[in-house]
C-alpha positions in Angstrom: -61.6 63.0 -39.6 -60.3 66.5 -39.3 -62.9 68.9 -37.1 -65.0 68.6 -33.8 -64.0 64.8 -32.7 -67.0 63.6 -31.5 -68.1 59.7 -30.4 -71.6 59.4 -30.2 -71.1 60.9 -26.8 -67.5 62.5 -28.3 -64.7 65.1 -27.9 -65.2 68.6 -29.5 -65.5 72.2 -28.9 -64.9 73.3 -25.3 -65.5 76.9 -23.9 -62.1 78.5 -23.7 -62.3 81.1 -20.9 -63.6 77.6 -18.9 -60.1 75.5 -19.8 -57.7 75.7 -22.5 -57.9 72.4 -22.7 -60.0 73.1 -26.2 -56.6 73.2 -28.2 -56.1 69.2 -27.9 -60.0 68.4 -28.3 -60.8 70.5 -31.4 -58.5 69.5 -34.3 -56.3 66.8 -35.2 -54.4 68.9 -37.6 -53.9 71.8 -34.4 -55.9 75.0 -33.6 -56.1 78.7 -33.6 -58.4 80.2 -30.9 -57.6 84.0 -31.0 -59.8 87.0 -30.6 -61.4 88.1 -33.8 -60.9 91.2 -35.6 -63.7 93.4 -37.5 -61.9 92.7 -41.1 -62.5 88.9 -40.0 -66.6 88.8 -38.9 -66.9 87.4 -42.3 -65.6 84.2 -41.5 -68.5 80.9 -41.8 -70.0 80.8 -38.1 -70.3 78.5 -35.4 -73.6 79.8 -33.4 -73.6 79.4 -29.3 -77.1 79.6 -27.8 -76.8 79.8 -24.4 -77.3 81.5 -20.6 -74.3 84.2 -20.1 -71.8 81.3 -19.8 -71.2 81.3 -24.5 -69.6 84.8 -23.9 -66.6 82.9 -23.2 -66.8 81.8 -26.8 -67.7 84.7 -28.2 -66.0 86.0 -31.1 -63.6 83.8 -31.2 -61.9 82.2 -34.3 -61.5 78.4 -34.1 -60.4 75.6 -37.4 -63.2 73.3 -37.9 -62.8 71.0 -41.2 -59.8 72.5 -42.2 -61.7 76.6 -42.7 -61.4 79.1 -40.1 -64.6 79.6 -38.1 -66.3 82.0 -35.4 -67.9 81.5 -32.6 -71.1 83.8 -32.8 -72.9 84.3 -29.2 -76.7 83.8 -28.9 -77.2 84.7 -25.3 -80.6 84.8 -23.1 -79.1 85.4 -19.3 -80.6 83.5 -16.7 -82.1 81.0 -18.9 -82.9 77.8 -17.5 -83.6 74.3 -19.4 -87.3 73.9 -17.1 -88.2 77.7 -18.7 -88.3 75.2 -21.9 -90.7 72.7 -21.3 -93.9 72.8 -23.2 -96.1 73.7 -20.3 -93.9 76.8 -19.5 -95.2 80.5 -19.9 -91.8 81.5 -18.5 -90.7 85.2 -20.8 -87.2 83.7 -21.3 -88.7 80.7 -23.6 -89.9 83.6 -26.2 -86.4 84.8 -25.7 -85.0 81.5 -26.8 -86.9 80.9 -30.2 -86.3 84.7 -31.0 -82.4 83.8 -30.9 -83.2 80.8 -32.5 -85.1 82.5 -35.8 -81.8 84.1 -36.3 -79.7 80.7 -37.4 -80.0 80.1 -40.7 -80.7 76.2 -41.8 -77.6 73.9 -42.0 -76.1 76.3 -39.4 -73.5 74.6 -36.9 -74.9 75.4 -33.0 -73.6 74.6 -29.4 -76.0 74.6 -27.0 -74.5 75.7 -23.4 -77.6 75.6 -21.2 -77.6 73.3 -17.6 -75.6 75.7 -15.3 -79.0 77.8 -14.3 -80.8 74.5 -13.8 -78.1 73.1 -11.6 -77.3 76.4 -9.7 -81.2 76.5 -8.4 -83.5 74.8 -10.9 -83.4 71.6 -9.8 -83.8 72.1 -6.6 -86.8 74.3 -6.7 -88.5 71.8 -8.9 -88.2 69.3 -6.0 -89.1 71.7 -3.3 -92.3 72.1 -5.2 -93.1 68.6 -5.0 -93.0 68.4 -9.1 -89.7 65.6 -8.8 -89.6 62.7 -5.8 -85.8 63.6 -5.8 -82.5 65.8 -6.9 -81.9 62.3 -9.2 -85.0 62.2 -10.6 -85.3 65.5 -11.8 -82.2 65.8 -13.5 -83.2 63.1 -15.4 -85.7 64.1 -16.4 -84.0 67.8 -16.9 -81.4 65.8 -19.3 -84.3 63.4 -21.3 -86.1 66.7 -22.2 -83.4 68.5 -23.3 -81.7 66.2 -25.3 -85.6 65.7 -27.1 -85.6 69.2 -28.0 -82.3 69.4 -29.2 -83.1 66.6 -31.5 -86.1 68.2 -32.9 -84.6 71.1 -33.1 -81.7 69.9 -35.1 -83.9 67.6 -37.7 -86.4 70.4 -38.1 -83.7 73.1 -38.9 -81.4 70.5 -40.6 -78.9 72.1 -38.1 -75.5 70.0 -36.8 -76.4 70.1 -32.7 -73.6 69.8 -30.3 -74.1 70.2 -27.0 -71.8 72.0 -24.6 -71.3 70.0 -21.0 -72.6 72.6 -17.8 -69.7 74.7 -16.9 -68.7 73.3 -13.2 -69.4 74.7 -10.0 -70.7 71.7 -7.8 -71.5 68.2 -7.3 -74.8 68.6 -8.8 -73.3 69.6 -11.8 -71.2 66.3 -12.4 -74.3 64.8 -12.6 -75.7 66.4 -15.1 -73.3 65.7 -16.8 -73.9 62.0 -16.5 -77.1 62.2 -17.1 -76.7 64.3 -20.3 -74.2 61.9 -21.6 -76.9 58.8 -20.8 -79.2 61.0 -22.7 -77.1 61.5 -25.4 -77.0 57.7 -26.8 -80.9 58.0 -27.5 -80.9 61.3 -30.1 -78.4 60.5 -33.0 -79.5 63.8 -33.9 -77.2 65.6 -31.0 -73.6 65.1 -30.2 -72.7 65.6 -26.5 -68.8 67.3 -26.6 -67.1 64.6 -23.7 -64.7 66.9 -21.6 -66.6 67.7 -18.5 -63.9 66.4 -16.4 -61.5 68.6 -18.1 -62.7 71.4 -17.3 -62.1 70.8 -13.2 -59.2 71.3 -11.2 -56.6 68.7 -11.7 -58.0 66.8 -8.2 -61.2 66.5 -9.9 -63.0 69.3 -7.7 -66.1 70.8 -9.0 -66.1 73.5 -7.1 -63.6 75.2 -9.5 -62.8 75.3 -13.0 -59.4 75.8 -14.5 
């Protein structure tokens, strides 16, 4: 089928400033990722909710079953998966459903969130005693999110994909892993599989492409 190839944990829309490994992922029948122009805005949207990582997307044109798309950025900086969590008070979390009561139902959205949790998320939750251990709280960072990403998509009768976290350290290939565990359990949410692509060709994390 012609579009974002996805398994149930599957191959699909990549960030392109990250790798331009997107070209072979997207489309079977080939891909145009250019900048858009202002006569072109028109075009059906894809939405990217994310931290400040989706302006790599932004505005770009990309083919999606077989019709031109955009990618439209829906950006709160600094957001962190935790800052979602039902108990959380955190300002950023009002930010979030604001950007969300923008996107219309049946509305095709990425979600790039992870990298803030990874970077120093994580690690504060365990410093503070909430998680026994690095392991299990990005577990438990990766159950939660994938859960709201599935509610999210039934209630809005939106098609979820999730974006892997853009890499910068070990911590972050975990995530990864655990996101893609995760993934199997919400039908509702399909994780894009290139992680790995978007490291150096030795497989660092340090750097991306």
């Amino acid at each position: 089928e012609e579009g974002m190839r996805t398994r149930k944990v599957g191959k699909g829309i990549g960030d392109i400033e990250h790798a331009l490994h997107i070209e072979k992922l997207l489309s079977i029948d080939g891909i145009c990722l250019k900048d858009v122009h202002d006569s072109q805005i028109s075009l059906p949207p894809i939405y990217v909710v994310g931290d400040s990582h989706c302006l790599s997307l932004a505005w770009r044109k990309v083919r999606y079953h077989g019709k031109e798309h955009v990618f439209v950025p829906r950006m709160i900086p600094g957001l962190q998966i935790n800052h979602l969590r039902p108990d959380s008070s955190h300002r950023l979390k009002s930010g979030f459903y604001s950007v969300l009561a923008g996107i219309p139902p049946g509305a095709n959205v990425i979600f790039l969130l992870g990298w803030e949790d990874c970077h120093k998320g994580v690690a504060l939750a365990v410093r503070r005693a909430l998680h026994l251990s690095m392991n299990a709280a990005l577990t438990h960072t990766a159950s939660f999110y994938m859960s709201l990403l599935s509610e999210l998509a039934a209630s809005k009768k939106w098609n979820v994909f999730v974006h892997p976290p853009p890499p910068c350290r070990i911590v972050c290939r975990v995530f990864d892993r655990m996101l893609r565990g995760a993934a199997f359990e919400y039908p509702e949410v399909q994780y894009l599989d290139f992680y790995v692509d978007m490291c150096r060709p030795d497989g660092d994390t340090m750097d991306v492409l």
